[in-house]
PyMOL Python script that loads the backbone (N, CA, C, O; Angstrom):
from pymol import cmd

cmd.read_pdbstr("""\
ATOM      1  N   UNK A   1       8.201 -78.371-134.413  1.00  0.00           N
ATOM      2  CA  UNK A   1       7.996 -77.166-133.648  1.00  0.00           C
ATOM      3  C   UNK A   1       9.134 -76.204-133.988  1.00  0.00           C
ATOM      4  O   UNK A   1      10.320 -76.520-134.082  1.00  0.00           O
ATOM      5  N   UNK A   2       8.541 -74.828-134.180  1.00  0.00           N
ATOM      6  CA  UNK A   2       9.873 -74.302-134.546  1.00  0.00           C
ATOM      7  C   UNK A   2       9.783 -72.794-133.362  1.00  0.00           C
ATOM      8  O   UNK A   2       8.828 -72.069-133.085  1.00  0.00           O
ATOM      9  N   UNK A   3      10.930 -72.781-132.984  1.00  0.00           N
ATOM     10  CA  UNK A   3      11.080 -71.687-131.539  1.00  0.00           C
ATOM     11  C   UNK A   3      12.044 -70.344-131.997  1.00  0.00           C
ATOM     12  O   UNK A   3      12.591 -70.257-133.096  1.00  0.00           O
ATOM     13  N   UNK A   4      12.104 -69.631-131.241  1.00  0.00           N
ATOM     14  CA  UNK A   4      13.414 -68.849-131.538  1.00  0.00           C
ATOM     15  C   UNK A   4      14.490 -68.613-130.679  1.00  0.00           C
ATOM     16  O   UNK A   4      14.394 -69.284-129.651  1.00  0.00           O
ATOM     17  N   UNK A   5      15.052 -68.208-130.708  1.00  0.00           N
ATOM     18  CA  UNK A   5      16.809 -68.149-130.313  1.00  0.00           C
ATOM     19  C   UNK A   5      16.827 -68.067-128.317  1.00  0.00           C
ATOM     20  O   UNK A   5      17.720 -68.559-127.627  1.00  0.00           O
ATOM     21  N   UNK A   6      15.954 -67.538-127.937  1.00  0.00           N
ATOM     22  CA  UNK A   6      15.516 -67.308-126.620  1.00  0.00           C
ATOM     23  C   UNK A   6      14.499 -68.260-126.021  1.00  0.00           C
ATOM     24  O   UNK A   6      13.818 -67.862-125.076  1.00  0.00           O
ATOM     25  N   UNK A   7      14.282 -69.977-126.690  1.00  0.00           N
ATOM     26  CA  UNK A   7      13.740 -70.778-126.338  1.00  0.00           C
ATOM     27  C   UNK A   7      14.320 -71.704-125.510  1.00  0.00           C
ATOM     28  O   UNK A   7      15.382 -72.232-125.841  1.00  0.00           O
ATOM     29  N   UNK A   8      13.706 -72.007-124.356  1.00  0.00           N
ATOM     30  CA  UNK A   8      14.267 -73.326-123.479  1.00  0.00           C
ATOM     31  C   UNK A   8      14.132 -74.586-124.000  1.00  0.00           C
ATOM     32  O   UNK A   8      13.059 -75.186-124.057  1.00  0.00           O
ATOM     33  N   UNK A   9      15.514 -75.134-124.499  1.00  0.00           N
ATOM     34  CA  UNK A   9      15.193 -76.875-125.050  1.00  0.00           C
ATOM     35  C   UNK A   9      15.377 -77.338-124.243  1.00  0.00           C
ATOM     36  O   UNK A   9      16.436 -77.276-123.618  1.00  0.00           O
ATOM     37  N   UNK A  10      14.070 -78.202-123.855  1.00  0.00           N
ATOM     38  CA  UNK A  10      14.068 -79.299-122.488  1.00  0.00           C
ATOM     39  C   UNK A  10      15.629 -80.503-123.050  1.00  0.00           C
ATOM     40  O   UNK A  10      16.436 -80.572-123.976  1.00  0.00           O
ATOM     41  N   UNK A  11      15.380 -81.047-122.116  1.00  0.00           N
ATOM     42  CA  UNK A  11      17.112 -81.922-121.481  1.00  0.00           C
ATOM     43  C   UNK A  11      16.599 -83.194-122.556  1.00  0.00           C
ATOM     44  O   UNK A  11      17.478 -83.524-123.352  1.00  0.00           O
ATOM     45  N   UNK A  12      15.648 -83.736-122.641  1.00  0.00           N
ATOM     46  CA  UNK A  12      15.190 -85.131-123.462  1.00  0.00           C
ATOM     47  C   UNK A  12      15.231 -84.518-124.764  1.00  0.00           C
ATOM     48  O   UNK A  12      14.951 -85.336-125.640  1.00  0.00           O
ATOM     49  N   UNK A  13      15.522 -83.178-125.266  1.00  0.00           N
ATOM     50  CA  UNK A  13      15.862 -83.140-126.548  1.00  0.00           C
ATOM     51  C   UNK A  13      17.583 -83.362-126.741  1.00  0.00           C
ATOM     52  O   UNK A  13      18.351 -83.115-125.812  1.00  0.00           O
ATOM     53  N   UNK A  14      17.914 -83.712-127.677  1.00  0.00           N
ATOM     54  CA  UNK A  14      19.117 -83.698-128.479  1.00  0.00           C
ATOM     55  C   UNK A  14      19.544 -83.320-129.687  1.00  0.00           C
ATOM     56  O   UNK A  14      18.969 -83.785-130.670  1.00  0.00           O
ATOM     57  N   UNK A  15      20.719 -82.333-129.865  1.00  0.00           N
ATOM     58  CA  UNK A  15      20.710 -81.547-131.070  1.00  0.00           C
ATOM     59  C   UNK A  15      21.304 -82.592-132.068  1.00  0.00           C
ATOM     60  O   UNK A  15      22.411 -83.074-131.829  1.00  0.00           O
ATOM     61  N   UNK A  16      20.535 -82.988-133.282  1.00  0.00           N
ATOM     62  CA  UNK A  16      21.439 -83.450-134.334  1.00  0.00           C
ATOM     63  C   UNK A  16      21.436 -83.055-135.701  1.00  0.00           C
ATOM     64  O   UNK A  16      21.185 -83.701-136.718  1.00  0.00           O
ATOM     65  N   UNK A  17      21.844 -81.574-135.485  1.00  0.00           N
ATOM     66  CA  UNK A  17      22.358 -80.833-136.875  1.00  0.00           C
ATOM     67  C   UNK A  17      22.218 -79.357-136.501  1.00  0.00           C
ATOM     68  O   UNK A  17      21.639 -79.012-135.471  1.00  0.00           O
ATOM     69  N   UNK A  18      22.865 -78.335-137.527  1.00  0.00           N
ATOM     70  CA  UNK A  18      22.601 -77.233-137.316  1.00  0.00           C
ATOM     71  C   UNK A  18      23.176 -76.513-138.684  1.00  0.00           C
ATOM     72  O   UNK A  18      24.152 -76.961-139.287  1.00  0.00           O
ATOM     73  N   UNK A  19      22.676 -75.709-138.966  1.00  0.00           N
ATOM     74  CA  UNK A  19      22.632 -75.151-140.479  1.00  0.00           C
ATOM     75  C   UNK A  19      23.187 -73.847-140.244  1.00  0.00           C
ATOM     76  O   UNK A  19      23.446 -73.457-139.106  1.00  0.00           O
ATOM     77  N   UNK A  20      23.471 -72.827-141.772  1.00  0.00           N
ATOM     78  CA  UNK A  20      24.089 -70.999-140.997  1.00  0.00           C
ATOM     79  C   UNK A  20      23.197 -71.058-142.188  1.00  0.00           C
ATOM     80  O   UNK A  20      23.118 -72.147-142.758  1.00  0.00           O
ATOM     81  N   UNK A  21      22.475 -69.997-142.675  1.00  0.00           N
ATOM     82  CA  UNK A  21      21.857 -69.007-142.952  1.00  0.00           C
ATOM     83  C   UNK A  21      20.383 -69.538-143.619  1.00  0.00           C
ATOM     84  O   UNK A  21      19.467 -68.716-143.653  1.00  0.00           O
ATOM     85  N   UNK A  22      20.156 -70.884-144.141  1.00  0.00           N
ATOM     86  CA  UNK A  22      18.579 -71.693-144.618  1.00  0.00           C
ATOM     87  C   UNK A  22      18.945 -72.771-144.349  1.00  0.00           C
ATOM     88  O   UNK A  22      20.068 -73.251-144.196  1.00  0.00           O
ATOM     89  N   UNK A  23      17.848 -73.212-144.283  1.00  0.00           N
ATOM     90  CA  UNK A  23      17.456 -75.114-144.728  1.00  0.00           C
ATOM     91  C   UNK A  23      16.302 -75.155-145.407  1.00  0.00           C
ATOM     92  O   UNK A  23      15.377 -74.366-145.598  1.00  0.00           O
ATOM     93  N   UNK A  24      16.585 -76.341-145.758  1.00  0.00           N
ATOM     94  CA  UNK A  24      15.244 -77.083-146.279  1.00  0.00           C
ATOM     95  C   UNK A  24      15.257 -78.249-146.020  1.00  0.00           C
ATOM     96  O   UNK A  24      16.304 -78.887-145.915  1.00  0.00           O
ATOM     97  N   UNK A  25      13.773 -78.881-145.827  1.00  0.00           N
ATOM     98  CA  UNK A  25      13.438 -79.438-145.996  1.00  0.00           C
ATOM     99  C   UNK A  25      12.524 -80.756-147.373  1.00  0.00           C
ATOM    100  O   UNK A  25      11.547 -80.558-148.095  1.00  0.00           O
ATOM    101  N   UNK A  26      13.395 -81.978-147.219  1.00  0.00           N
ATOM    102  CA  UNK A  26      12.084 -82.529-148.259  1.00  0.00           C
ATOM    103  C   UNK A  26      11.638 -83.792-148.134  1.00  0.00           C
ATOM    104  O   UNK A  26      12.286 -84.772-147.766  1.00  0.00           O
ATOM    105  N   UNK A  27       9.986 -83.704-148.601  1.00  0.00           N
ATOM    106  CA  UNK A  27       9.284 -85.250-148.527  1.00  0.00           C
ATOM    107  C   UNK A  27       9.257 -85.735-149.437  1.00  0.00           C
ATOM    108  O   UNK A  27       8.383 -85.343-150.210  1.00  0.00           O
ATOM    109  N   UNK A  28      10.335 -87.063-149.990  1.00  0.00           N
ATOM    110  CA  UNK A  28      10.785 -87.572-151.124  1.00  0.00           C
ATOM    111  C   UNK A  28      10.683 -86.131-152.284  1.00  0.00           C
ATOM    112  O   UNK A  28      11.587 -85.305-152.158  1.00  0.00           O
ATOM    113  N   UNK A  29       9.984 -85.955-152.991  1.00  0.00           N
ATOM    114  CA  UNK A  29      10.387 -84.670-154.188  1.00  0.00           C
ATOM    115  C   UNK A  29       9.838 -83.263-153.479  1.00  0.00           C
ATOM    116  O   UNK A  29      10.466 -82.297-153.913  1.00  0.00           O
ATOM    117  N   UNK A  30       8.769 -82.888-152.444  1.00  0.00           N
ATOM    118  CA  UNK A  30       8.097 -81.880-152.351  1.00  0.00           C
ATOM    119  C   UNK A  30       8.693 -81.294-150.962  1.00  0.00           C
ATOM    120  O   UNK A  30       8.770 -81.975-149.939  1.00  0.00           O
ATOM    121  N   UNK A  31       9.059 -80.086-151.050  1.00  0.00           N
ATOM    122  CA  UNK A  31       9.586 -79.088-149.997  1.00  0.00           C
ATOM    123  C   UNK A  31       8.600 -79.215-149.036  1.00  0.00           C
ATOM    124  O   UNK A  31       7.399 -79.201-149.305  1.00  0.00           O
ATOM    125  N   UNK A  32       9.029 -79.331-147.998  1.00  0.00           N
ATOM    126  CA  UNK A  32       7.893 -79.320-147.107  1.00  0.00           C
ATOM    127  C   UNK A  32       8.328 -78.349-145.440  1.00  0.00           C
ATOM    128  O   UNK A  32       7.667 -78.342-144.401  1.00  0.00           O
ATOM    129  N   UNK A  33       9.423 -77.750-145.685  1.00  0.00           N
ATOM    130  CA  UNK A  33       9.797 -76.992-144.789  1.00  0.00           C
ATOM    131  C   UNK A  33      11.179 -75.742-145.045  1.00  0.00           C
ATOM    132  O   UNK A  33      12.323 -76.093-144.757  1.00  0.00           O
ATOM    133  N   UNK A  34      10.955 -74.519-145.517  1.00  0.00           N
ATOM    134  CA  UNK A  34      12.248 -73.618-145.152  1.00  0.00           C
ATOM    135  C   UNK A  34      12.121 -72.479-144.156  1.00  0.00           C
ATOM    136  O   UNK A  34      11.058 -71.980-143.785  1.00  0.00           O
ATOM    137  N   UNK A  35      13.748 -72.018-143.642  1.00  0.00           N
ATOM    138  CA  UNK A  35      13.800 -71.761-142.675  1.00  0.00           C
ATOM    139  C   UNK A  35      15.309 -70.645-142.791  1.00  0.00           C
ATOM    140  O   UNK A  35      16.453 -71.070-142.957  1.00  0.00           O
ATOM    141  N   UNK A  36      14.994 -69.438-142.678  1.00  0.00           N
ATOM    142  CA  UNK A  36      16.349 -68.412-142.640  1.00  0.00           C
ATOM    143  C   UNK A  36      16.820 -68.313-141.437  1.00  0.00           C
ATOM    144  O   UNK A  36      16.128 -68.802-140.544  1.00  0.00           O
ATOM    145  N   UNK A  37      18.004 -67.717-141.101  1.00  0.00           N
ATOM    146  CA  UNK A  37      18.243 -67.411-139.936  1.00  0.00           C
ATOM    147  C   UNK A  37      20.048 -67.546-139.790  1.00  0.00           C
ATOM    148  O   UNK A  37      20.563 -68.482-140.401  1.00  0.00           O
ATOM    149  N   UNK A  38      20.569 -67.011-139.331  1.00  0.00           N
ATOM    150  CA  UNK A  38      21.709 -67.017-138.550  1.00  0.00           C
ATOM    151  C   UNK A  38      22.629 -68.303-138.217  1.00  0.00           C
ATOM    152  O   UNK A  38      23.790 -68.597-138.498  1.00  0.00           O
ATOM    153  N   UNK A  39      21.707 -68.871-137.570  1.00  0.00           N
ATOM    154  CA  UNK A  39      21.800 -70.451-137.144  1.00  0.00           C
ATOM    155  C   UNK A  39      20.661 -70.710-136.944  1.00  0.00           C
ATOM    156  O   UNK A  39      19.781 -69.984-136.481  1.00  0.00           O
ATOM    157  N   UNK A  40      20.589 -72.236-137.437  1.00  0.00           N
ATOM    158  CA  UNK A  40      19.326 -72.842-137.220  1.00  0.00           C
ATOM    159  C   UNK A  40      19.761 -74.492-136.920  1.00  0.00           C
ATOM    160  O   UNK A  40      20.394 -75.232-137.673  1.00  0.00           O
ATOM    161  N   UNK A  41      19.122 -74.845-135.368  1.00  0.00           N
ATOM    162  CA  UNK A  41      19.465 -75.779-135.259  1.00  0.00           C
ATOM    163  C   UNK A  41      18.228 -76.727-134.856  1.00  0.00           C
ATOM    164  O   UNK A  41      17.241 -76.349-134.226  1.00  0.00           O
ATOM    165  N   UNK A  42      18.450 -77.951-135.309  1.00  0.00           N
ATOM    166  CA  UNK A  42      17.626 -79.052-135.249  1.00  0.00           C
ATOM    167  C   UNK A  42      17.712 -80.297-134.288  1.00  0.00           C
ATOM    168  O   UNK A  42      18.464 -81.223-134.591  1.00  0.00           O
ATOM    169  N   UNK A  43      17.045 -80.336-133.270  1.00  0.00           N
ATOM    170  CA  UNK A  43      16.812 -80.936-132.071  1.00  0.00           C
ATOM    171  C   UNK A  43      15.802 -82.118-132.655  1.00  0.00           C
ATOM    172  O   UNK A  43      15.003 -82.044-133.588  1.00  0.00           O
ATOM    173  N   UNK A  44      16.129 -83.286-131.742  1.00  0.00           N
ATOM    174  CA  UNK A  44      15.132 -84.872-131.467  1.00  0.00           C
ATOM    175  C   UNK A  44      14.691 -85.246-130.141  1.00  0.00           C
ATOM    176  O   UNK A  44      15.561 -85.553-129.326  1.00  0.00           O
ATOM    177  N   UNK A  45      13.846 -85.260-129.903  1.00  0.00           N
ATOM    178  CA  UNK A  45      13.621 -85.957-128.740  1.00  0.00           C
ATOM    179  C   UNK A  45      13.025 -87.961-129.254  1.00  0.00           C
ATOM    180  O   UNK A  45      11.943 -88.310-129.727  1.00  0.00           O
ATOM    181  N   UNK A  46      13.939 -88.612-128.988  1.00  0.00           N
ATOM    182  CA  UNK A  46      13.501 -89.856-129.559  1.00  0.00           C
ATOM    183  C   UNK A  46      13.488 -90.413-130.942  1.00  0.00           C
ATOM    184  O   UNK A  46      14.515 -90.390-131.619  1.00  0.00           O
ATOM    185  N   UNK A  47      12.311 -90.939-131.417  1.00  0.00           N
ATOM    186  CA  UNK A  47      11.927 -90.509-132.777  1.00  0.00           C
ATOM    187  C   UNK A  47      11.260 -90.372-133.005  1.00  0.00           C
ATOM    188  O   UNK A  47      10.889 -90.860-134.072  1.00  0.00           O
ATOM    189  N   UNK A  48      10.457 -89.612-132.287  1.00  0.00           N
ATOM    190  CA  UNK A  48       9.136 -89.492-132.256  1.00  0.00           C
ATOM    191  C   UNK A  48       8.464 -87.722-132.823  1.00  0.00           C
ATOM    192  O   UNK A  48       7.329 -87.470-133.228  1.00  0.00           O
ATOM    193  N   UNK A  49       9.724 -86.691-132.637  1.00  0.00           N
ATOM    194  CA  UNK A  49       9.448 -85.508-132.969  1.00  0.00           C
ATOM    195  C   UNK A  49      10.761 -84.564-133.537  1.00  0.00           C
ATOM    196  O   UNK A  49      11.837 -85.153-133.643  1.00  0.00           O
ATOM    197  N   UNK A  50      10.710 -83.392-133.836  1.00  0.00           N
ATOM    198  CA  UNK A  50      11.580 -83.001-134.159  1.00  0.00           C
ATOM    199  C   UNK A  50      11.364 -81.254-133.649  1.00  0.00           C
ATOM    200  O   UNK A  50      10.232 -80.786-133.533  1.00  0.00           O
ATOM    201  N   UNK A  51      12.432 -80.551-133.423  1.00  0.00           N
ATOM    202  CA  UNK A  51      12.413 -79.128-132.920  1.00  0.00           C
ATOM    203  C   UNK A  51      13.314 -78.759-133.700  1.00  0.00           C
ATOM    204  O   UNK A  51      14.289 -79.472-133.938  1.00  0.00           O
ATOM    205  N   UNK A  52      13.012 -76.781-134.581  1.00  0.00           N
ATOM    206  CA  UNK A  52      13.989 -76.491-134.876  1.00  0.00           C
ATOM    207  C   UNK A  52      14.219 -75.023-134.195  1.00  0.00           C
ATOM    208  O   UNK A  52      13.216 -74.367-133.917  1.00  0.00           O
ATOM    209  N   UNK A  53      15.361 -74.557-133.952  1.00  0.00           N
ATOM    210  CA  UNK A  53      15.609 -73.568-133.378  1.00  0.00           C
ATOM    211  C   UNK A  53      15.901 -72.442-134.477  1.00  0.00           C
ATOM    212  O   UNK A  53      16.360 -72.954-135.498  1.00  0.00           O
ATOM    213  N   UNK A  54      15.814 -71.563-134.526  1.00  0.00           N
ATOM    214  CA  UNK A  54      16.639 -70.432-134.779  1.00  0.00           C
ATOM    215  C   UNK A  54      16.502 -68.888-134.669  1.00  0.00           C
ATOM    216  O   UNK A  54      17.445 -68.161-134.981  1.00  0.00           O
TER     217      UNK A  54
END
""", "prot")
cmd.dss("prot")
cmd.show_as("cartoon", "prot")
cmd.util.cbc("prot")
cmd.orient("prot")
């Protein structure tokens, strides 16, 4: 799920990472996610999902 900067992260998420200006993403060789921004940070709830902010 990806939100922006003025999103409420519920309490059962937890941030584990945060990037300054891209990321990427990859599935073994193939990109499967980029992302610009300022900060961009990446939330878990469990292991079941993933949230990114920015």
């Amino acid at each position: 799920m990806v939100t922006d900067a003025d999103a409420v992260i519920p309490e059962h998420y937890s941030k584990v990472a945060s990037f300054s200006n891209w990321v990427k993403f990859y599935d073994d060789e193939e990109l499967t996610f980029k992302a610009e921004g300022k900060e961009i940070s990446v939330y878990r709830a469990g292991q079941l999902c993933s949230r990114l902010n920015k």
